[in-house]
Chimera marker file (.cmm) of the C-alpha trace (Angstrom):
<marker_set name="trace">
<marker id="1" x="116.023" y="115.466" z="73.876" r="1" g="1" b="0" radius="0.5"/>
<marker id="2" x="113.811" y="112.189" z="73.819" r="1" g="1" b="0" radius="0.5"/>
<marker id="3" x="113.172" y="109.900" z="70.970" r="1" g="1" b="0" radius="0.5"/>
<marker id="4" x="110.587" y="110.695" z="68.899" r="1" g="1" b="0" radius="0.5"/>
<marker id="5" x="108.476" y="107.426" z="69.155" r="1" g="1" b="0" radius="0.5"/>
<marker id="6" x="107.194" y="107.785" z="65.364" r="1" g="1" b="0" radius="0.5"/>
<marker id="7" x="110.422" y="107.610" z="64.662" r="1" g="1" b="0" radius="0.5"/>
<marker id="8" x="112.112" y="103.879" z="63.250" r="1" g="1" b="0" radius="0.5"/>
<marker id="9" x="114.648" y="104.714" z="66.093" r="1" g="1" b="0" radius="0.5"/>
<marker id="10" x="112.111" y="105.689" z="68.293" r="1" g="1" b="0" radius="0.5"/>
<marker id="11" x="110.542" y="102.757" z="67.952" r="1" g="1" b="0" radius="0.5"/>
<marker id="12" x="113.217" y="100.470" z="67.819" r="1" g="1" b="0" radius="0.5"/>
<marker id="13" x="114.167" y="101.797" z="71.292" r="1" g="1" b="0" radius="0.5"/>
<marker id="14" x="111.083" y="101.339" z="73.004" r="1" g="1" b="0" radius="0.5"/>
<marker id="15" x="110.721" y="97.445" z="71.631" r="1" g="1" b="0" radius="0.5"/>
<marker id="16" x="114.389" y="96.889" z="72.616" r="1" g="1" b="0" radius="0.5"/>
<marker id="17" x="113.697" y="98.402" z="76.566" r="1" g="1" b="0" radius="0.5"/>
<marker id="18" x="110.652" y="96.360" z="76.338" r="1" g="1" b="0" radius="0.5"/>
<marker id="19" x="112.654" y="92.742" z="75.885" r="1" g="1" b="0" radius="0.5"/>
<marker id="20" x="113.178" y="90.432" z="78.619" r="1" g="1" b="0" radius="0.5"/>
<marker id="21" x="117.098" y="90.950" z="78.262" r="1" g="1" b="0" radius="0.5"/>
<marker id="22" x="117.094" y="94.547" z="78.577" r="1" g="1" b="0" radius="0.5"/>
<marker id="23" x="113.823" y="94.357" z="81.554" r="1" g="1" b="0" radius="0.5"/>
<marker id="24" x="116.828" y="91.681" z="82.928" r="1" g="1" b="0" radius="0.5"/>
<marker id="25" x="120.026" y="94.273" z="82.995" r="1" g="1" b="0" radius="0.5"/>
<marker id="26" x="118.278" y="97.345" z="82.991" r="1" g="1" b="0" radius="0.5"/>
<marker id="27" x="117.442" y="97.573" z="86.649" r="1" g="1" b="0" radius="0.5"/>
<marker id="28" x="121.483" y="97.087" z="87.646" r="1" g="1" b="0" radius="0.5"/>
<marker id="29" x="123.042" y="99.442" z="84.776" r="1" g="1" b="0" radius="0.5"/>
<marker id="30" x="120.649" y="102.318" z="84.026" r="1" g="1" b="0" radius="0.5"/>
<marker id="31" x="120.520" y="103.660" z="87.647" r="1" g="1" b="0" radius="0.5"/>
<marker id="32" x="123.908" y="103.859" z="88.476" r="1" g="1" b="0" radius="0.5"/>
<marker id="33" x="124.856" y="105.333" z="85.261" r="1" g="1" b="0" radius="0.5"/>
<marker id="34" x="122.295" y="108.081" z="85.551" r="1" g="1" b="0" radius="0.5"/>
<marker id="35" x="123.297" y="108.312" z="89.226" r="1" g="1" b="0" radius="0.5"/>
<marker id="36" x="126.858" y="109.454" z="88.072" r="1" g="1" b="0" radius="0.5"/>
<marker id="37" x="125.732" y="111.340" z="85.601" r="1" g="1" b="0" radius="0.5"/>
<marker id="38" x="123.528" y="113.132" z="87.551" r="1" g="1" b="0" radius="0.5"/>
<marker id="39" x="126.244" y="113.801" z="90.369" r="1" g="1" b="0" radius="0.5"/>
<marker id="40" x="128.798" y="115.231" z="87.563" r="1" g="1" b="0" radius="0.5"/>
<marker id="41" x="126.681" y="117.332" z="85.221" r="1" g="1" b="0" radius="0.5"/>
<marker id="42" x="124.831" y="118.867" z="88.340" r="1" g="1" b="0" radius="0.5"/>
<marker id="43" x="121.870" y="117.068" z="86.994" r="1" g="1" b="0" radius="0.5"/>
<marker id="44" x="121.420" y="118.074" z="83.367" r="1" g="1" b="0" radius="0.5"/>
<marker id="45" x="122.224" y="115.069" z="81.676" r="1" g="1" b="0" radius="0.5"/>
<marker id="46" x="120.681" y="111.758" z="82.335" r="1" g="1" b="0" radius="0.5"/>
<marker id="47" x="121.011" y="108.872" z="79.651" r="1" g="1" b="0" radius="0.5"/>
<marker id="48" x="117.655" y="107.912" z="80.707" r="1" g="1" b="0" radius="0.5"/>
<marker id="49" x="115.992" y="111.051" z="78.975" r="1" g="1" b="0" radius="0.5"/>
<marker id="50" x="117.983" y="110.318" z="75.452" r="1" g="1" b="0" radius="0.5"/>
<marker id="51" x="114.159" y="107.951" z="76.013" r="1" g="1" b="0" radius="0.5"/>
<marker id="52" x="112.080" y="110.153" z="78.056" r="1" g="1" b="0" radius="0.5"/>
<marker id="53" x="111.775" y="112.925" z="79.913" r="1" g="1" b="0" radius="0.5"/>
<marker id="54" x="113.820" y="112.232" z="82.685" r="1" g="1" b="0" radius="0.5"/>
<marker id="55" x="114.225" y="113.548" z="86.400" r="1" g="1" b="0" radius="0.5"/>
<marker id="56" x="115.993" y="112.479" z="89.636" r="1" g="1" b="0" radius="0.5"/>
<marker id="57" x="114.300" y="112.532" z="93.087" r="1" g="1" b="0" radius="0.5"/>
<marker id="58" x="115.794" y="112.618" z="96.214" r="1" g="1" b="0" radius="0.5"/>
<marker id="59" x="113.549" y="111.342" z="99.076" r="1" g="1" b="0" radius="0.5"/>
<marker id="60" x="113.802" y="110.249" z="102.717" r="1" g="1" b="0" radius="0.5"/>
<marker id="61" x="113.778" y="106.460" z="103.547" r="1" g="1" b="0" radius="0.5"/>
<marker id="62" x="110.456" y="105.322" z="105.505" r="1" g="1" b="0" radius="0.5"/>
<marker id="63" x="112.845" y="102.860" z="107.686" r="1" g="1" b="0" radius="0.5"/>
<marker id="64" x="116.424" y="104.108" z="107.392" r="1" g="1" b="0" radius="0.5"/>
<marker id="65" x="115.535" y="108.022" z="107.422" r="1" g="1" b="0" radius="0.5"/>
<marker id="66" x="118.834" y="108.300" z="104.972" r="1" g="1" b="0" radius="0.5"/>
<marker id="67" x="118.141" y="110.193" z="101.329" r="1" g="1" b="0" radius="0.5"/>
<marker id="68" x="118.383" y="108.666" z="98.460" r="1" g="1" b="0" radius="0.5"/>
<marker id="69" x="118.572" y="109.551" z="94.644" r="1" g="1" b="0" radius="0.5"/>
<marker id="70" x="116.528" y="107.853" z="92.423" r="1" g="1" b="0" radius="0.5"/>
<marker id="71" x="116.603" y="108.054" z="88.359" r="1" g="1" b="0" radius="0.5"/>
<marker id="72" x="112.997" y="107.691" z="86.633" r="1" g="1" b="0" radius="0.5"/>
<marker id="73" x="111.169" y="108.784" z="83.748" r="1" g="1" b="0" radius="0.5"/>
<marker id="74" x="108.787" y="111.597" z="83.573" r="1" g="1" b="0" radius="0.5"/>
<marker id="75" x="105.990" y="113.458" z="82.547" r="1" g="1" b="0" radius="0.5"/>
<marker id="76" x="106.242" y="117.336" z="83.085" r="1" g="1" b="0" radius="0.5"/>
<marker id="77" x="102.930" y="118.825" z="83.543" r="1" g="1" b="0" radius="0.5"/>
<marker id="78" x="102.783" y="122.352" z="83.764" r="1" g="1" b="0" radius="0.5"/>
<marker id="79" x="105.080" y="122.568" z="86.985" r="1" g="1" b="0" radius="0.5"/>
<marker id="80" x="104.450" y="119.837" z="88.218" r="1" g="1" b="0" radius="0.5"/>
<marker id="81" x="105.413" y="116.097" z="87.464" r="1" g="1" b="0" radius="0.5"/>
<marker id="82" x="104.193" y="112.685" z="87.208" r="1" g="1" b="0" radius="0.5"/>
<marker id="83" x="106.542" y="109.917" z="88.049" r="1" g="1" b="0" radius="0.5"/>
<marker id="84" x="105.462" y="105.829" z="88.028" r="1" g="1" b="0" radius="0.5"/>
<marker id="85" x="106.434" y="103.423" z="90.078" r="1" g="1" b="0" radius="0.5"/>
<marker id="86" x="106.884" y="100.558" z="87.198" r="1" g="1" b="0" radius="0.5"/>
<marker id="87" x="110.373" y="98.853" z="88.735" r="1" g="1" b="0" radius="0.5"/>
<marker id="88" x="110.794" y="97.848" z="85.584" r="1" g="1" b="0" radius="0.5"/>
<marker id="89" x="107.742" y="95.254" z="85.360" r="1" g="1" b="0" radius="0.5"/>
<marker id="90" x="109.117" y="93.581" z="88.700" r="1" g="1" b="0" radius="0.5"/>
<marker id="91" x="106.721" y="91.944" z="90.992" r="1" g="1" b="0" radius="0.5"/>
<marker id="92" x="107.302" y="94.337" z="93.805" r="1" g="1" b="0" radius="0.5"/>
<marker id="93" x="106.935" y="97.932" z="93.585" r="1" g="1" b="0" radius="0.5"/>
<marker id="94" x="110.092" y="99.882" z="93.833" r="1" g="1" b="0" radius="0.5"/>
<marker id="95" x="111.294" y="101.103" z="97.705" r="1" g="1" b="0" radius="0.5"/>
<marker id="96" x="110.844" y="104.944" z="96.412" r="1" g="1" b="0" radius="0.5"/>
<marker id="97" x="107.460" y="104.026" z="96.260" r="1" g="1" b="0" radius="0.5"/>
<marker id="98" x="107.129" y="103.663" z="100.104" r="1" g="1" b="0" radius="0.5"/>
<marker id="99" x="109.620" y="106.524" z="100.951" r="1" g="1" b="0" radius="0.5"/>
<marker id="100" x="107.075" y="109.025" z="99.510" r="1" g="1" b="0" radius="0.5"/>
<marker id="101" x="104.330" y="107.377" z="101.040" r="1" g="1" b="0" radius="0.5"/>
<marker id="102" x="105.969" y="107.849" z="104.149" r="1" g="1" b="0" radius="0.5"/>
<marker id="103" x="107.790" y="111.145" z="103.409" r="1" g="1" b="0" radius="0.5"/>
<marker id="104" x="106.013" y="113.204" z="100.903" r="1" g="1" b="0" radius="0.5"/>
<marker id="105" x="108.211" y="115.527" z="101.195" r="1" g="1" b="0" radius="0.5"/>
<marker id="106" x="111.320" y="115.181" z="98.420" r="1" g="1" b="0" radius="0.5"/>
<marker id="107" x="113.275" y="117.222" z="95.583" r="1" g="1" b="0" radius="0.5"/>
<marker id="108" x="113.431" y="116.849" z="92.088" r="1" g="1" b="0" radius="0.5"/>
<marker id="109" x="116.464" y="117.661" z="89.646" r="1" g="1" b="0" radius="0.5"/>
<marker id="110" x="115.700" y="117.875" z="86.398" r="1" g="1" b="0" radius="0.5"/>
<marker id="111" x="117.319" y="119.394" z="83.587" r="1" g="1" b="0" radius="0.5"/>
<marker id="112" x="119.885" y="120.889" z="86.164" r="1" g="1" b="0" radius="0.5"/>
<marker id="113" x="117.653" y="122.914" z="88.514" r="1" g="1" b="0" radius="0.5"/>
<marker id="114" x="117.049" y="121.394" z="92.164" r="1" g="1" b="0" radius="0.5"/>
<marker id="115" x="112.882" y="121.692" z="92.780" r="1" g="1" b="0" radius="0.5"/>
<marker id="116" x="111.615" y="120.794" z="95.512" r="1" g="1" b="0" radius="0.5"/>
<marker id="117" x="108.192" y="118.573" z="95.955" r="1" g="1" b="0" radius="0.5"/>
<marker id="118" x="105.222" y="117.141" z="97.524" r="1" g="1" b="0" radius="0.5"/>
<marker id="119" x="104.584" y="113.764" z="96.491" r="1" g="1" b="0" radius="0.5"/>
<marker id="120" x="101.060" y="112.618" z="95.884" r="1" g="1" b="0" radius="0.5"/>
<marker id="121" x="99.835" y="109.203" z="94.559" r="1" g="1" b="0" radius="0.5"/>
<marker id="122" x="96.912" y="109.594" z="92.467" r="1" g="1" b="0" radius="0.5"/>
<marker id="123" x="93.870" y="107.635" z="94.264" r="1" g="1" b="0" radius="0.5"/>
<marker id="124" x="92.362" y="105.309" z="91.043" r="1" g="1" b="0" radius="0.5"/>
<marker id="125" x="89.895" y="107.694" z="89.085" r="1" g="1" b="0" radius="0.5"/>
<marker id="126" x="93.235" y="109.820" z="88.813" r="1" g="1" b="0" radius="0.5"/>
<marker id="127" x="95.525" y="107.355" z="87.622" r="1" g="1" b="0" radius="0.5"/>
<marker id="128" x="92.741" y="106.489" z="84.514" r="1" g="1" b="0" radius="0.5"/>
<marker id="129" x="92.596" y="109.602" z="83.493" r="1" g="1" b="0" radius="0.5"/>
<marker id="130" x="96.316" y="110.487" z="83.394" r="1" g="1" b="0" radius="0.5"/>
<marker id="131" x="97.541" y="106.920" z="82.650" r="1" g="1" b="0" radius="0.5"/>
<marker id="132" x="96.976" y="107.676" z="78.312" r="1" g="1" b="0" radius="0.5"/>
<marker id="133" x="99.146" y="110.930" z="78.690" r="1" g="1" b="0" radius="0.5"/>
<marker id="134" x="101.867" y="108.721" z="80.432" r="1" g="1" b="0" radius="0.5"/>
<marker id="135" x="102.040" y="105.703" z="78.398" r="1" g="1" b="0" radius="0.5"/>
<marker id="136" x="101.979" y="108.346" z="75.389" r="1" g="1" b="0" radius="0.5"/>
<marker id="137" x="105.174" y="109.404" z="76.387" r="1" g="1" b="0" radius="0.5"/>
<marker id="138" x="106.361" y="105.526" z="77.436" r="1" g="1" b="0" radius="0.5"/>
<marker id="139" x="104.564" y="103.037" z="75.930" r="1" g="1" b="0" radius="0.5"/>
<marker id="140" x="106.346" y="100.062" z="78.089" r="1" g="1" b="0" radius="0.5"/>
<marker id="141" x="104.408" y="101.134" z="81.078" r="1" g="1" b="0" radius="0.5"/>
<marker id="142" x="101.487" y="99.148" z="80.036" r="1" g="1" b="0" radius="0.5"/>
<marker id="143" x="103.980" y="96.204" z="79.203" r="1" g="1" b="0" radius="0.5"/>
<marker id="144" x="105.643" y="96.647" z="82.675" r="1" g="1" b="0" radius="0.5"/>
<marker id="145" x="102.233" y="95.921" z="84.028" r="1" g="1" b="0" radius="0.5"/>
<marker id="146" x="101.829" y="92.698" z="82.267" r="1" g="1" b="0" radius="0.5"/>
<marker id="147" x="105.477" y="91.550" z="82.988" r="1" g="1" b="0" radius="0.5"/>
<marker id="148" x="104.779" y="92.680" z="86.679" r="1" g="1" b="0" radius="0.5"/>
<marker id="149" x="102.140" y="90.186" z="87.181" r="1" g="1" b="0" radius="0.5"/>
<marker id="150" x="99.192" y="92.810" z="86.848" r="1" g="1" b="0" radius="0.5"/>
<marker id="151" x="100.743" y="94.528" z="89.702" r="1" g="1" b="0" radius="0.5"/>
<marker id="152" x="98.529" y="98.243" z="89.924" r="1" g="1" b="0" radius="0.5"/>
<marker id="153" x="101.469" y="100.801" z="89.339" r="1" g="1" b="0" radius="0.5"/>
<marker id="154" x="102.065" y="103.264" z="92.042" r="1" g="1" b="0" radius="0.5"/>
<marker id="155" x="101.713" y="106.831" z="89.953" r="1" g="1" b="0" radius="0.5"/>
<marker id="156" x="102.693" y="109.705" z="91.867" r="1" g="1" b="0" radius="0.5"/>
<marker id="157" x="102.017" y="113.641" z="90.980" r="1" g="1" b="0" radius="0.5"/>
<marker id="158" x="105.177" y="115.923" z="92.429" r="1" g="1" b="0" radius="0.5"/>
<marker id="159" x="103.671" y="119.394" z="93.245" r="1" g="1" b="0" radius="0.5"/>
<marker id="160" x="106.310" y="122.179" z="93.447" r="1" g="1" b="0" radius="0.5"/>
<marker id="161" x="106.373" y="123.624" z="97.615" r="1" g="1" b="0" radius="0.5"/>
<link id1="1" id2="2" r="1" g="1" b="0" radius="0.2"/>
<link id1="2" id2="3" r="1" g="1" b="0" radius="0.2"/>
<link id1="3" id2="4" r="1" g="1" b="0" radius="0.2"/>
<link id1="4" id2="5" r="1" g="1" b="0" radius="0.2"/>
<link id1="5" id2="6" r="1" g="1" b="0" radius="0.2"/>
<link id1="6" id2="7" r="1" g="1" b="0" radius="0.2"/>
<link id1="7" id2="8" r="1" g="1" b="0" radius="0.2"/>
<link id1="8" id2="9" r="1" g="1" b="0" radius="0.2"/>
<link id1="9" id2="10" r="1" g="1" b="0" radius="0.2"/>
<link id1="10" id2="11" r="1" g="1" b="0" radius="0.2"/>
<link id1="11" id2="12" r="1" g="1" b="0" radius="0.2"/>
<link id1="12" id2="13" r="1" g="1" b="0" radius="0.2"/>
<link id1="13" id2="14" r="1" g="1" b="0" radius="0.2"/>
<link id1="14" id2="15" r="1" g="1" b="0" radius="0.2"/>
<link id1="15" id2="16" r="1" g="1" b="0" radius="0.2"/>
<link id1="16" id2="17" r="1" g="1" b="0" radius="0.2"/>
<link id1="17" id2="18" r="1" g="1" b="0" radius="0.2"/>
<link id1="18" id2="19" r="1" g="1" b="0" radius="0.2"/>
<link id1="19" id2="20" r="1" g="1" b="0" radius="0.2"/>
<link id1="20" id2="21" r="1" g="1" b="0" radius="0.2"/>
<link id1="21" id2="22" r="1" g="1" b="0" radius="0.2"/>
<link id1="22" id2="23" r="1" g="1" b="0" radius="0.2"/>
<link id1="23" id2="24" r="1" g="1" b="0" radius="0.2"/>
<link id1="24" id2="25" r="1" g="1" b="0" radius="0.2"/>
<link id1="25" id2="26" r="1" g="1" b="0" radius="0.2"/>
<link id1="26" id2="27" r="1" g="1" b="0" radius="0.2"/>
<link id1="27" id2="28" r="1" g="1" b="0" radius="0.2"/>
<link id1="28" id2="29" r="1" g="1" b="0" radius="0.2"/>
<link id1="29" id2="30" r="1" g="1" b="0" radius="0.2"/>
<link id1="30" id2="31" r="1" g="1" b="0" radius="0.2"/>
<link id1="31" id2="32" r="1" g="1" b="0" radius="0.2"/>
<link id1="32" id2="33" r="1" g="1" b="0" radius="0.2"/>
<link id1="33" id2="34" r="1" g="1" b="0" radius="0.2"/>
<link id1="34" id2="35" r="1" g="1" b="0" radius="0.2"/>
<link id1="35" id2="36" r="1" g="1" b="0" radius="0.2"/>
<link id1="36" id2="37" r="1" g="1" b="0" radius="0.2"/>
<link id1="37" id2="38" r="1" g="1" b="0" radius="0.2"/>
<link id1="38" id2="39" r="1" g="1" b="0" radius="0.2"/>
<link id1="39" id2="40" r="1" g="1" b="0" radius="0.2"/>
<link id1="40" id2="41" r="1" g="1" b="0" radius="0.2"/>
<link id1="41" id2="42" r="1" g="1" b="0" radius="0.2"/>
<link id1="42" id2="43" r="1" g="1" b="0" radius="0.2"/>
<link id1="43" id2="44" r="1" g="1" b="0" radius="0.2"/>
<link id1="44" id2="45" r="1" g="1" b="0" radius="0.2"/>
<link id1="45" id2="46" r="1" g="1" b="0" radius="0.2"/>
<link id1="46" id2="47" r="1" g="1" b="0" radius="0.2"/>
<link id1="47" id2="48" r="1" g="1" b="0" radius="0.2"/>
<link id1="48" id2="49" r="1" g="1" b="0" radius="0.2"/>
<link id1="49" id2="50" r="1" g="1" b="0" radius="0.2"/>
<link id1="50" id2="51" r="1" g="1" b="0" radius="0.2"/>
<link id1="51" id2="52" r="1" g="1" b="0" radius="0.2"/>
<link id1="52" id2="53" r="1" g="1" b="0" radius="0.2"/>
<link id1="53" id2="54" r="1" g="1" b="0" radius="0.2"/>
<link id1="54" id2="55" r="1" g="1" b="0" radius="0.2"/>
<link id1="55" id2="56" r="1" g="1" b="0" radius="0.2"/>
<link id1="56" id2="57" r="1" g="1" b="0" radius="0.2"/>
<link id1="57" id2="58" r="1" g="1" b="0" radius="0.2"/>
<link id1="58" id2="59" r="1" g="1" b="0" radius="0.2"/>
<link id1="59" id2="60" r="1" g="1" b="0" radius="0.2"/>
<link id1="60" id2="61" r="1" g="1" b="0" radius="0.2"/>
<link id1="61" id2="62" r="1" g="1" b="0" radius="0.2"/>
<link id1="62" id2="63" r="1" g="1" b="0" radius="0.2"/>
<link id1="63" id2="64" r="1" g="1" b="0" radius="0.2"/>
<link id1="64" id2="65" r="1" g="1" b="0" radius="0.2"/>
<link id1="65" id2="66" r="1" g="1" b="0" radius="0.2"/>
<link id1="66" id2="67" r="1" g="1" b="0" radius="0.2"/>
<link id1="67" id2="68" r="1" g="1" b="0" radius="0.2"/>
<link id1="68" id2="69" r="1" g="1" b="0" radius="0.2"/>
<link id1="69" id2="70" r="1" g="1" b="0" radius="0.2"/>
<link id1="70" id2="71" r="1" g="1" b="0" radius="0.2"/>
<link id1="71" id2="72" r="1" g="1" b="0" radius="0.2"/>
<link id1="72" id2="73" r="1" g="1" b="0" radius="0.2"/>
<link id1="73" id2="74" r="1" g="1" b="0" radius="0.2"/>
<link id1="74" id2="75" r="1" g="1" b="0" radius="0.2"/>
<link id1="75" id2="76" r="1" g="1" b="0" radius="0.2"/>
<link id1="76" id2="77" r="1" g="1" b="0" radius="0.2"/>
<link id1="77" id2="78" r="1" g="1" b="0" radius="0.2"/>
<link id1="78" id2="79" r="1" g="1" b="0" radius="0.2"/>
<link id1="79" id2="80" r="1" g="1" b="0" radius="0.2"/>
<link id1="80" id2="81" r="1" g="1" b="0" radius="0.2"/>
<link id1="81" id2="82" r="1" g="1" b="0" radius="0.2"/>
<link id1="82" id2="83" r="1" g="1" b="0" radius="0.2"/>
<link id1="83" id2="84" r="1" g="1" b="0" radius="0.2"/>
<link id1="84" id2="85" r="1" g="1" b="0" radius="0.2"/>
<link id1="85" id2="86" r="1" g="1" b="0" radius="0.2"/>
<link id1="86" id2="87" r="1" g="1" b="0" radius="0.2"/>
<link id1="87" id2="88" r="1" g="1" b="0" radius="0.2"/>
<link id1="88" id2="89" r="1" g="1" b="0" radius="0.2"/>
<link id1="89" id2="90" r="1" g="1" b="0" radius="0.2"/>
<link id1="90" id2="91" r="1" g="1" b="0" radius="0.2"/>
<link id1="91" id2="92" r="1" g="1" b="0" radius="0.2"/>
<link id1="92" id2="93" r="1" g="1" b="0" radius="0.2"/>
<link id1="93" id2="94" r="1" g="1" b="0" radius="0.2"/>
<link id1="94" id2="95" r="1" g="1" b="0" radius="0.2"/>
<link id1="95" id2="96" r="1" g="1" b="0" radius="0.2"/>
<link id1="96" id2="97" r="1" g="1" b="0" radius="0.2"/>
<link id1="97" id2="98" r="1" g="1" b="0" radius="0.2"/>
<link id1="98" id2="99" r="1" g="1" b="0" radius="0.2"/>
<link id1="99" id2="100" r="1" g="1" b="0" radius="0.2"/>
<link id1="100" id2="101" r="1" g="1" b="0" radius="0.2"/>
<link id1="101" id2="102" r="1" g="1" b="0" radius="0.2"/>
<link id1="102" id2="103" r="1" g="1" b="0" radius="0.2"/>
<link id1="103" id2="104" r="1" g="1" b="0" radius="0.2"/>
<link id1="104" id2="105" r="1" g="1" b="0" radius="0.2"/>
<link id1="105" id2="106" r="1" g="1" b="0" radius="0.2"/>
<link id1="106" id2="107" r="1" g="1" b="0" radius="0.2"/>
<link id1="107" id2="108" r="1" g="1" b="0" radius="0.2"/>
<link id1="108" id2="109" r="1" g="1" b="0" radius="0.2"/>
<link id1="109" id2="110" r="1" g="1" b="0" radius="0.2"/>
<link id1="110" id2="111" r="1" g="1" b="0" radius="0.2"/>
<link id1="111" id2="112" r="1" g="1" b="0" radius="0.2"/>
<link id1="112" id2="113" r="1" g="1" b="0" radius="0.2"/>
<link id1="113" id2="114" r="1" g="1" b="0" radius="0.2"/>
<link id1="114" id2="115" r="1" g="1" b="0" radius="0.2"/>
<link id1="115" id2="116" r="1" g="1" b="0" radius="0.2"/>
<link id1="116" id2="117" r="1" g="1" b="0" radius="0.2"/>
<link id1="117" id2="118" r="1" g="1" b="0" radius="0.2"/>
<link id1="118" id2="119" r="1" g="1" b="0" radius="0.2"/>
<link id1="119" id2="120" r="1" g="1" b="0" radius="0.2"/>
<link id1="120" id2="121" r="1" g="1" b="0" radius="0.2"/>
<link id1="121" id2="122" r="1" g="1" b="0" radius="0.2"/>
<link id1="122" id2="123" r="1" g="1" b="0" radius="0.2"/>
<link id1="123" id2="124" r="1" g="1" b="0" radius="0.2"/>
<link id1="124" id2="125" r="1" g="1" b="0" radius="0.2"/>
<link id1="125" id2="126" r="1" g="1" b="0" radius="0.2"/>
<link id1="126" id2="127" r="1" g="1" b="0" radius="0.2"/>
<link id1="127" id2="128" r="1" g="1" b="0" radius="0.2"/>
<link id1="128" id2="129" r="1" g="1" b="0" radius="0.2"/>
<link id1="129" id2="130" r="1" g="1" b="0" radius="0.2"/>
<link id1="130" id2="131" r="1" g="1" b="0" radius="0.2"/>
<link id1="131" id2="132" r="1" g="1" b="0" radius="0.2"/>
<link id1="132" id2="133" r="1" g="1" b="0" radius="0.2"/>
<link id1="133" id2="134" r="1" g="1" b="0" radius="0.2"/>
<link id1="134" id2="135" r="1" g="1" b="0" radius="0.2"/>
<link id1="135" id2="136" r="1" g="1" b="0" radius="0.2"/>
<link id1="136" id2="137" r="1" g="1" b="0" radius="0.2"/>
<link id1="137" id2="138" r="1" g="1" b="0" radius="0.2"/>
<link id1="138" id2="139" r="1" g="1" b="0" radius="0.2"/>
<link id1="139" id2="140" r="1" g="1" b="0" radius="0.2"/>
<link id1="140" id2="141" r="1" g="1" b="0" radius="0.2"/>
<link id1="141" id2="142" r="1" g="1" b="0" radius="0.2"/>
<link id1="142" id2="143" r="1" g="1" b="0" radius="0.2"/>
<link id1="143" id2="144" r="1" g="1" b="0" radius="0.2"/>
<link id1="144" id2="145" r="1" g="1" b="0" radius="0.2"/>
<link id1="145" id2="146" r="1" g="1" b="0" radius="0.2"/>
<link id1="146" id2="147" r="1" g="1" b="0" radius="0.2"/>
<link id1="147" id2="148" r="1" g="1" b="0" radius="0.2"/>
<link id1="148" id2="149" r="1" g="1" b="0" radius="0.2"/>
<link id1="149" id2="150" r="1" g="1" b="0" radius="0.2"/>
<link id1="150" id2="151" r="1" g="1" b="0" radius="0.2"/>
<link id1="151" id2="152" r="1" g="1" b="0" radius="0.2"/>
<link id1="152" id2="153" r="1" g="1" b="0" radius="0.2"/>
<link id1="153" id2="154" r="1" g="1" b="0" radius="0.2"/>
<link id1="154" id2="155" r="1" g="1" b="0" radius="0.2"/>
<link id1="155" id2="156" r="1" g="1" b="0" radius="0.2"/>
<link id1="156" id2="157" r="1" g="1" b="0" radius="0.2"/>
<link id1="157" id2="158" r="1" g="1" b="0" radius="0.2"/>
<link id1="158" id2="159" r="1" g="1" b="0" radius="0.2"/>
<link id1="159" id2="160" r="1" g="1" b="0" radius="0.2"/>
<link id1="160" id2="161" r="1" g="1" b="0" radius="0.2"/>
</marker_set>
C-alpha cells in the first residue's frame, strides 16, 4: 500500500527520494531490487510501491530486439495506466522510453497479474491535462524536471490489448 503523502512519513519519504543523495543511488539500487522482487513474488511485491503505485513493464529493445523488465511508478486509470519517463531527473530520458516508441507493444505486471499493453505517449495538450493527477500521486516528478535540466518528460498511457 503507498504512503499516504499527508502523512509526516509520507512526507518525509517523498523529501528524502527527492535529495541529491538518494536521486545519486537510487537509479543503481531501486531497480534491481524491485527486479528480484518482482521475479520471486511473481510480481506482487515491489518496494517501489511501499511509495507509489508501482508496476513492471516488459518491452522489446528498439536496437537489440531482447525484452527487458523495467520497475516504475504508476498511475492506474481505470484499466489502463500512466507511466513517466522521469530517469530519475537525469539529463537523458530513460532507454524504455525509446523501446515503446519503437515497440508499442509490451506487458505490464502489476500487483501479480501479467497485462498486456499498447504504449502511447501523450502528444502535449495530453500530458497538461494529466500531468496534476500524476504529480498528485508523486510529487518529485516536477522536481525530476528541474534536476533534469527542464528536460520535457516522456509520459506514456498503457492501454490494455
Amino acid at each position: 500500500m503507498p504512503l499516504k503523502q499527508d502523512s509526516k512519513l509520507g512526507r518525509a519519504v517523498i523529501s528524502m527520494a527527492a535529495s541529491p543523495r538518494f536521486l545519486n543511488i537510487a537509479p543503481k539500487f531501486v531497480p534491481k531490487v524491485d527486479r528480484f522482487l518482482n521475479k520471486v513474488t511473481g510480481g506482487r511485491v515491489l518496494m517501489s510501491a511501499g511509495m507509489v503505485p508501482s508496476l513492471v513493464l516488459t518491452a522489446t529493445g528498439a536496437k537489440s530486439g531482447r525484452s527487458y523488465d523495467t520497475p516504475l511508478a504508476t498511475v492506474p486509470d481505470g484499466d489502463a495506466f500512466y507511466i513517466v519517463g522521469s530517469n530519475y531527473g537525469q539529463e537523458k530520458h530513460p532507454a524504455w522510453t525509446a523501446n515503446l516508441r519503437a515497440n508499442p507493444e509490451a506487458s505490464v505486471t502489476f500487483k501479480g497479474r501479467q497485462i498486456p499493453v499498447r504504449a502511447r505517449m501523450l502528444d502535449a495538450e495530453e500530458k497538461q491535462e494529466v500531468w496534476p493527477k500524476l504529480t498528485s500521486v508523486w510529487p518529485n516528478y516536477d522536481a525530476y524536471v528541474v534536476k533534469s535540466g527542464g528536460r520535457d518528460l516522456r509520459v506514456f498511457r498503457l492501454e490494455p490489448r
